[in-house]
C-alpha positions, 0 to 999 in steps of 0.5 A: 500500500502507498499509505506505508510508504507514506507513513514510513517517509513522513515524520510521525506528527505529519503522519497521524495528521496524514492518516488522521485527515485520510480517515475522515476524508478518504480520497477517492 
């Protein structure tokens, strides 16, 4: 999945952010 590249690539605080963001609004 790219959300793992992502979460590996980003740093923690931007990445809870990230998913936090793609939970509530997921992309289509």
């Amino acid at each position: 999945m790219v959300l793992h590249i992502n979460l590996k690539s980003m740093p923690t605080s931007q990445t809870w952010s990230y998913s936090k963001s793609n939970i509530e609004n997921p992309m289509p």
